[in-house]
VMD Tcl script that builds the backbone (N, CA, C; Angstrom):
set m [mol new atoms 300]
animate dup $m
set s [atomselect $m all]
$s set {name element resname resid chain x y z} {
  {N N UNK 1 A 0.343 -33.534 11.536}
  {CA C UNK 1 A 0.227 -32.107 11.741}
  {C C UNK 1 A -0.744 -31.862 12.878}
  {N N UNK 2 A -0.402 -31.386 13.850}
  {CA C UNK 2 A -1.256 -31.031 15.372}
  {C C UNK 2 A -1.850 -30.306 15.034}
  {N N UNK 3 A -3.162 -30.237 15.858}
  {CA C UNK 3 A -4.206 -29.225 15.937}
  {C C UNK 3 A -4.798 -28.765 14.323}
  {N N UNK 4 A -4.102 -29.256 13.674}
  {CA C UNK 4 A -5.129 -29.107 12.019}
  {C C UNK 4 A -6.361 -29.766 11.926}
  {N N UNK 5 A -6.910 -29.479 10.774}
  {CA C UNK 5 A -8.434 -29.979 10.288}
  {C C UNK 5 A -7.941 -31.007 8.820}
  {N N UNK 6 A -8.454 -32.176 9.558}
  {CA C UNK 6 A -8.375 -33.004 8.473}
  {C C UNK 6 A -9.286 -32.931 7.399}
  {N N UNK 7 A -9.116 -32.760 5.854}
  {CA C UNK 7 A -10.051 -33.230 4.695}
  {C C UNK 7 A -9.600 -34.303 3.537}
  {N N UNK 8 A -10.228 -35.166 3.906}
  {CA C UNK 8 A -8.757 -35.752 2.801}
  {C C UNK 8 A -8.057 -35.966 3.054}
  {N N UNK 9 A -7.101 -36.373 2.082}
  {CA C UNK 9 A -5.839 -36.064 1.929}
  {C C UNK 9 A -4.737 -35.198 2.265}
  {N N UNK 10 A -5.427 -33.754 2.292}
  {CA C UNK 10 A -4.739 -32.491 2.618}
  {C C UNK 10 A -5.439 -32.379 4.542}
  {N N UNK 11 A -4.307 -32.182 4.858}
  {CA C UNK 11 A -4.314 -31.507 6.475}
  {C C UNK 11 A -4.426 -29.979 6.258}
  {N N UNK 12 A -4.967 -29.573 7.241}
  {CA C UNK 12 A -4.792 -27.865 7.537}
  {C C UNK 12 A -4.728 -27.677 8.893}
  {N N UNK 13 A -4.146 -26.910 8.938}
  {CA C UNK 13 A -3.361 -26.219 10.069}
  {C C UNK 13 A -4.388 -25.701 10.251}
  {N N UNK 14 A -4.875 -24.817 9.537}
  {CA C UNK 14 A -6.041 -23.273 10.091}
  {C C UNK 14 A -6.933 -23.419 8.917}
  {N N UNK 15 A -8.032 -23.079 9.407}
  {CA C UNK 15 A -9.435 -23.349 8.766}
  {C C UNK 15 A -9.408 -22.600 7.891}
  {N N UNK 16 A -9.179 -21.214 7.487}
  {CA C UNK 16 A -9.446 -20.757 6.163}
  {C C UNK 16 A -8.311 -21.147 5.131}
  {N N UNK 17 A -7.470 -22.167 5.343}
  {CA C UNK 17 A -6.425 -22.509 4.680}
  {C C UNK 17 A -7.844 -23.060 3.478}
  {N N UNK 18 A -8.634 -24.235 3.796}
  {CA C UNK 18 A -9.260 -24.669 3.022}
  {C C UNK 18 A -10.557 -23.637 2.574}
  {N N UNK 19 A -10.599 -22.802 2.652}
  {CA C UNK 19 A -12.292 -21.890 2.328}
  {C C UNK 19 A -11.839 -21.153 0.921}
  {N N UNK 20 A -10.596 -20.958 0.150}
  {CA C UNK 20 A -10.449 -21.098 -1.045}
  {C C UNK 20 A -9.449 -21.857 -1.507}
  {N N UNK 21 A -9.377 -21.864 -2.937}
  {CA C UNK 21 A -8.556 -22.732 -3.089}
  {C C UNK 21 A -7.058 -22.524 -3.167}
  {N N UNK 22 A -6.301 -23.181 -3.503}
  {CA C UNK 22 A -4.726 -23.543 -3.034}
  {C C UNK 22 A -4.377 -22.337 -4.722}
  {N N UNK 23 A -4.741 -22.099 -5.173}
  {CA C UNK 23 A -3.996 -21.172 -6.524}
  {C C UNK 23 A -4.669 -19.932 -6.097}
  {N N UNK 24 A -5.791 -19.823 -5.808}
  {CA C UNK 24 A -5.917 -18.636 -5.065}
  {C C UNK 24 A -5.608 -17.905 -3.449}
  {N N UNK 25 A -5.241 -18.998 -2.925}
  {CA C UNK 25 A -4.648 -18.446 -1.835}
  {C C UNK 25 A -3.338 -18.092 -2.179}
  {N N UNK 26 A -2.168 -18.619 -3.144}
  {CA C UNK 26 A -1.378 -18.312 -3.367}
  {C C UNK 26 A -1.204 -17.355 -4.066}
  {N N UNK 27 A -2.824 -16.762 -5.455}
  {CA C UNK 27 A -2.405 -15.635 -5.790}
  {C C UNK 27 A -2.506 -14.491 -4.617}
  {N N UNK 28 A -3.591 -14.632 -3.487}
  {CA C UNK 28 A -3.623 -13.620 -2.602}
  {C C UNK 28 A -2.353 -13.393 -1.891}
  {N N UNK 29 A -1.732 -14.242 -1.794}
  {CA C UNK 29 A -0.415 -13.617 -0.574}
  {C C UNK 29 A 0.993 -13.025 -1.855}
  {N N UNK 30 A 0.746 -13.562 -2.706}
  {CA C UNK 30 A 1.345 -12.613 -4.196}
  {C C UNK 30 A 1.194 -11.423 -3.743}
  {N N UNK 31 A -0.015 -10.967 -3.769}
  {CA C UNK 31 A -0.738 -9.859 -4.201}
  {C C UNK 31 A -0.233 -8.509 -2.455}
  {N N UNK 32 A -0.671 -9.619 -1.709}
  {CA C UNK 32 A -0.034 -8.975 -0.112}
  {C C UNK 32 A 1.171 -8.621 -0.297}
  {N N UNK 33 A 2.367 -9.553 -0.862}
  {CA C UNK 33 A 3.819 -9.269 -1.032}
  {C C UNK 33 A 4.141 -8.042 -1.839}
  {N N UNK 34 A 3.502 -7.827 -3.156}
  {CA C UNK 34 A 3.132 -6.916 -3.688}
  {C C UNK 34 A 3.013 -5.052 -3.172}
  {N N UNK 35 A 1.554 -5.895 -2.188}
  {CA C UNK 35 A 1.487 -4.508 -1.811}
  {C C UNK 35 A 2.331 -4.060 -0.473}
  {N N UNK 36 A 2.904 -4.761 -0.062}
  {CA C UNK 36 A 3.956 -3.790 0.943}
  {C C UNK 36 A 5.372 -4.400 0.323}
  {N N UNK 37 A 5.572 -4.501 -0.734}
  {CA C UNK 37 A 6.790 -4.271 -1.916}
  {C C UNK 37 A 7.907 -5.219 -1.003}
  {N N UNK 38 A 7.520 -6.889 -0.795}
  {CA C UNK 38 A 8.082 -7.671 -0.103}
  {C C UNK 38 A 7.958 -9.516 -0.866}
  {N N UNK 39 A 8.689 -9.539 -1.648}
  {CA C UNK 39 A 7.970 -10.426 -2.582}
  {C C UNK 39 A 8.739 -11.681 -1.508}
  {N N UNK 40 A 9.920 -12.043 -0.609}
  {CA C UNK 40 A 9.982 -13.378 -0.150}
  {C C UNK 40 A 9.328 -13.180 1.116}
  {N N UNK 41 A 8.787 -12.222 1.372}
  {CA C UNK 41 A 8.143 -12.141 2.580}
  {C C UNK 41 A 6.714 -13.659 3.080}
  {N N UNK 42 A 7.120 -14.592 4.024}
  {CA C UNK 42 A 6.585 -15.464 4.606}
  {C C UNK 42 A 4.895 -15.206 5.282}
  {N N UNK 43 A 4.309 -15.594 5.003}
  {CA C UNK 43 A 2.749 -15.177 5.071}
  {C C UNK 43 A 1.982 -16.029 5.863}
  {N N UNK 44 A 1.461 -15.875 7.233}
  {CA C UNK 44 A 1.108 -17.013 7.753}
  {C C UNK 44 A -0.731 -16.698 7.930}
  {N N UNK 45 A -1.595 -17.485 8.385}
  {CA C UNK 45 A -3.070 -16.787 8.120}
  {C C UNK 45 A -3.139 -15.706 9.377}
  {N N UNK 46 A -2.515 -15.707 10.652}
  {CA C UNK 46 A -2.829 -14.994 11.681}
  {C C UNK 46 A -2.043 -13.796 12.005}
  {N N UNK 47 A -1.128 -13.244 10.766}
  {CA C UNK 47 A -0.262 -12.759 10.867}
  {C C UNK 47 A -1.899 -11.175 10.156}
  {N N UNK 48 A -0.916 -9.679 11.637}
  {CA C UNK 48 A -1.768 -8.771 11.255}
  {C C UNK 48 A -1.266 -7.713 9.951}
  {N N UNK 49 A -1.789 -7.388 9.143}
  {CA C UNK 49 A -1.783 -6.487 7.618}
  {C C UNK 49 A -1.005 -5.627 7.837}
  {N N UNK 50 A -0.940 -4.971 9.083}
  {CA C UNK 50 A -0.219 -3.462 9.409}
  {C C UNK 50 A 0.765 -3.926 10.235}
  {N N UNK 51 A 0.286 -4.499 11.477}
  {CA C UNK 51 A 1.950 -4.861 12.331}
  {C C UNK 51 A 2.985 -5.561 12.080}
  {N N UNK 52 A 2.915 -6.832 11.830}
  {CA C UNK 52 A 2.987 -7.810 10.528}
  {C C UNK 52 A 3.717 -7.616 9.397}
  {N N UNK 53 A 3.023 -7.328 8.308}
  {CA C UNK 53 A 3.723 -7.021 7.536}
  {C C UNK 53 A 3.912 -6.151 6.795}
  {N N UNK 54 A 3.392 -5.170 7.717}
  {CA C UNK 54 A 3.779 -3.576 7.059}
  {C C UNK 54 A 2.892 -3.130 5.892}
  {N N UNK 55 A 1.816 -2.947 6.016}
  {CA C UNK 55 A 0.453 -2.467 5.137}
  {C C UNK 55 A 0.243 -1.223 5.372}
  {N N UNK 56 A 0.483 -0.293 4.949}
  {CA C UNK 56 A 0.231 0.878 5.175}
  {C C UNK 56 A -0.770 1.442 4.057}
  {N N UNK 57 A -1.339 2.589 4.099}
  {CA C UNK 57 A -2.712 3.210 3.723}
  {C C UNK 57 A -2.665 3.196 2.143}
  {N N UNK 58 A -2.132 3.580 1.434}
  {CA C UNK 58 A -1.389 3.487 0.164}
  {C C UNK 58 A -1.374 1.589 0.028}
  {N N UNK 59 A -0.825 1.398 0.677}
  {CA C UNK 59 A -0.930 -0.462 0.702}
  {C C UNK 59 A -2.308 -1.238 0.518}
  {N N UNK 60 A -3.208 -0.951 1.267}
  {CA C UNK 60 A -4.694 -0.686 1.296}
  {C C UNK 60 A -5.241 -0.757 0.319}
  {N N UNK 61 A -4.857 0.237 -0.267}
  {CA C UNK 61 A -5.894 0.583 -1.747}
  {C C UNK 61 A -5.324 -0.208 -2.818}
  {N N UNK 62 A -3.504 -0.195 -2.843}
  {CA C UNK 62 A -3.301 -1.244 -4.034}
  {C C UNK 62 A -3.905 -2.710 -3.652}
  {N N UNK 63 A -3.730 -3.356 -2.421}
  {CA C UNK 63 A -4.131 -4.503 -2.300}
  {C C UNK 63 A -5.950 -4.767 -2.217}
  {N N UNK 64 A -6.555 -3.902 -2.125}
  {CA C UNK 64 A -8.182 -3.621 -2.133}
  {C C UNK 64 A -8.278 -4.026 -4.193}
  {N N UNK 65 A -7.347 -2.937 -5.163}
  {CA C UNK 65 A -7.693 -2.611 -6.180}
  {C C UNK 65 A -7.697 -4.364 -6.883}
  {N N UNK 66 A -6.109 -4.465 -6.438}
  {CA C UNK 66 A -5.839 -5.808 -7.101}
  {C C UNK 66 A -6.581 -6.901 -6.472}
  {N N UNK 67 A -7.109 -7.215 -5.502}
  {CA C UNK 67 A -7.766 -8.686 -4.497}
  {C C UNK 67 A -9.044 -7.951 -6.067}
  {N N UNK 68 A -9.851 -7.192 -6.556}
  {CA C UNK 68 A -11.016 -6.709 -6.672}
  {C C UNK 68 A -10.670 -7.374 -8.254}
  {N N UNK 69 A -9.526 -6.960 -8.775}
  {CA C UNK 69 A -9.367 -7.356 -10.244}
  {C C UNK 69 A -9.049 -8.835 -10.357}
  {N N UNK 70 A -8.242 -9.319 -9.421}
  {CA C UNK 70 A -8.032 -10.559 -10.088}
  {C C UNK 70 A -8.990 -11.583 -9.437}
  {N N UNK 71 A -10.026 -11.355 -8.317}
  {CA C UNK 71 A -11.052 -11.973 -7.725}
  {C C UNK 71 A -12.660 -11.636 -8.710}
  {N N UNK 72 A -12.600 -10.675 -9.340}
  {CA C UNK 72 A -13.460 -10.038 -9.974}
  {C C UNK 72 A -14.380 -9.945 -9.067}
  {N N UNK 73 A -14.249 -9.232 -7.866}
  {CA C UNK 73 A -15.669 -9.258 -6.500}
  {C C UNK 73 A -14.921 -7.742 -6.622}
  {N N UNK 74 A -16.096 -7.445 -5.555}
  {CA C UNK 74 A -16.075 -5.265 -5.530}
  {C C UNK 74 A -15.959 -5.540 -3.990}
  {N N UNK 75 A -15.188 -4.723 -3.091}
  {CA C UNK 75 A -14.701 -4.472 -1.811}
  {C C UNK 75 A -15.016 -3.230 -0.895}
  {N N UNK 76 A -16.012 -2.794 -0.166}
  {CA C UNK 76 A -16.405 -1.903 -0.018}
  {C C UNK 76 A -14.748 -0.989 1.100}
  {N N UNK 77 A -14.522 -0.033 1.362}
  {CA C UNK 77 A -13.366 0.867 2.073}
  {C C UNK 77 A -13.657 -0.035 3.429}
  {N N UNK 78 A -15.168 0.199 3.831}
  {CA C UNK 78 A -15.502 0.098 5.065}
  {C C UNK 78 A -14.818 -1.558 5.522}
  {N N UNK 79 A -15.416 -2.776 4.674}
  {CA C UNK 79 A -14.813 -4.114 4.773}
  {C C UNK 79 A -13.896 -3.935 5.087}
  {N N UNK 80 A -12.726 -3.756 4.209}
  {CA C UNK 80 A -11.345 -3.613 4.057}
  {C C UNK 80 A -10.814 -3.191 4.871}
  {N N UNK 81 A -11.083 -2.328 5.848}
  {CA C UNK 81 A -10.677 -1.771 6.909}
  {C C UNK 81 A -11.293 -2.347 8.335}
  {N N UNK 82 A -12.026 -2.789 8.071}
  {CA C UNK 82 A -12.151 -4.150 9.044}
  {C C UNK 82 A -11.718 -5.142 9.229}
  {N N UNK 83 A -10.720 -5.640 7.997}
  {CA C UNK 83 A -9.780 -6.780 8.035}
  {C C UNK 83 A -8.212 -6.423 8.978}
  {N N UNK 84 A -8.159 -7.439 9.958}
  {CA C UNK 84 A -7.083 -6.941 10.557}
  {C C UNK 84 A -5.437 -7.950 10.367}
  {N N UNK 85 A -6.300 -9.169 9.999}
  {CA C UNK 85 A -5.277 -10.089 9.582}
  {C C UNK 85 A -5.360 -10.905 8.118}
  {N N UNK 86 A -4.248 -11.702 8.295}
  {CA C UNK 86 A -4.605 -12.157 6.616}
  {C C UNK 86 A -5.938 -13.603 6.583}
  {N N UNK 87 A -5.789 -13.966 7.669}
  {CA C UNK 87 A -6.864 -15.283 7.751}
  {C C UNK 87 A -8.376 -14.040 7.363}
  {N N UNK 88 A -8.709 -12.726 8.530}
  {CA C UNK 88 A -9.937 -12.192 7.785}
  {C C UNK 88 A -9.922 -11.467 6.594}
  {N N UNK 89 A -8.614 -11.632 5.517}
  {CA C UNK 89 A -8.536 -11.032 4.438}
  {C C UNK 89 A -9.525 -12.214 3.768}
  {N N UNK 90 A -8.839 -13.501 4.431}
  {CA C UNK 90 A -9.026 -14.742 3.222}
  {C C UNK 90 A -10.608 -14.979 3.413}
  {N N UNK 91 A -11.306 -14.315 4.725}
  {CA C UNK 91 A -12.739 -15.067 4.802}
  {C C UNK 91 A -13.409 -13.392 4.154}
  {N N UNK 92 A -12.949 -12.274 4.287}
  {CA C UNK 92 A -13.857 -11.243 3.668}
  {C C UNK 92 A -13.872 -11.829 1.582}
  {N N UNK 93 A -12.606 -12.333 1.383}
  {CA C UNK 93 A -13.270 -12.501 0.206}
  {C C UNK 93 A -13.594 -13.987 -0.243}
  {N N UNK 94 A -13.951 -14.905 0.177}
  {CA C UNK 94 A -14.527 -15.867 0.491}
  {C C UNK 94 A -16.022 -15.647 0.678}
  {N N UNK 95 A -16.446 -14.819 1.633}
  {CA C UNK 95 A -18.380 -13.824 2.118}
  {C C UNK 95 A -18.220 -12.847 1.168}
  {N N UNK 96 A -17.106 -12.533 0.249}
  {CA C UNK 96 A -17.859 -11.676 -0.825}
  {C C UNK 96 A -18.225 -12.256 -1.922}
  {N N UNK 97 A -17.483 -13.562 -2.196}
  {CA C UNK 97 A -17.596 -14.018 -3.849}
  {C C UNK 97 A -18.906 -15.182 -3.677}
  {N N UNK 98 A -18.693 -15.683 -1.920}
  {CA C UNK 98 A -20.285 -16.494 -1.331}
  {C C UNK 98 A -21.578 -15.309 -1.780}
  {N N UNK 99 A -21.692 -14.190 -1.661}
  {CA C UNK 99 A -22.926 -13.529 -1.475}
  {C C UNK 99 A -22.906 -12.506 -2.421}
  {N N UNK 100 A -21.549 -12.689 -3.582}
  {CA C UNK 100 A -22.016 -11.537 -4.709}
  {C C UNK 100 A -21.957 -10.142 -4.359}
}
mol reanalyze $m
mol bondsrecalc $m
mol representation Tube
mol addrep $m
């Protein structure tokens, strides 16, 4: 696999592939499919929330409510709206569940 980060056993393509783990990255892109009502929809980390794959404002808040319940971390509007892709979805809650 080119240009990945070796650990182990497991290769990665892109660095926040490894900054949680493999059942939670998979519940997060659940949860993305979810909220813009696209469940085979293909999820890559650099792909953007709104252009991408269609996140709209209403989208936002379900995917804010649910990342908050099933991560059990609290998400401030302001964060959340600073995330523009799914790789800084995966590191905002990664620096939230790091720092409480």
């Amino acid at each position: 696999m080119g240009g990945g980060f070796a650990f182990g056993p497991i290769h990665y393509k892109y660095p926040t592939e490894r900054m949680i783990e493999a059942t939670e990255l998979a519940q997060l892109k659940a949860i993305v499919r979810e909220s813009v009502f696209e469940e085979d929809l293909e999820i890559h980390p650099t792909d953007h929330l709104v252009t991408d794959l269609g996140l709209d404002s209403m989208g936002y808040v379900d995917l804010t409510v649910k990342i908050e319940l099933t991560f059990g971390i609290a998400i401030s509007d302001k964060a959340i709206r600073a995330v523009a892709t799914f790789q800084d979805l995966v590191h905002l809650i990664t620096q939230t569940k790091t720092n409480g």
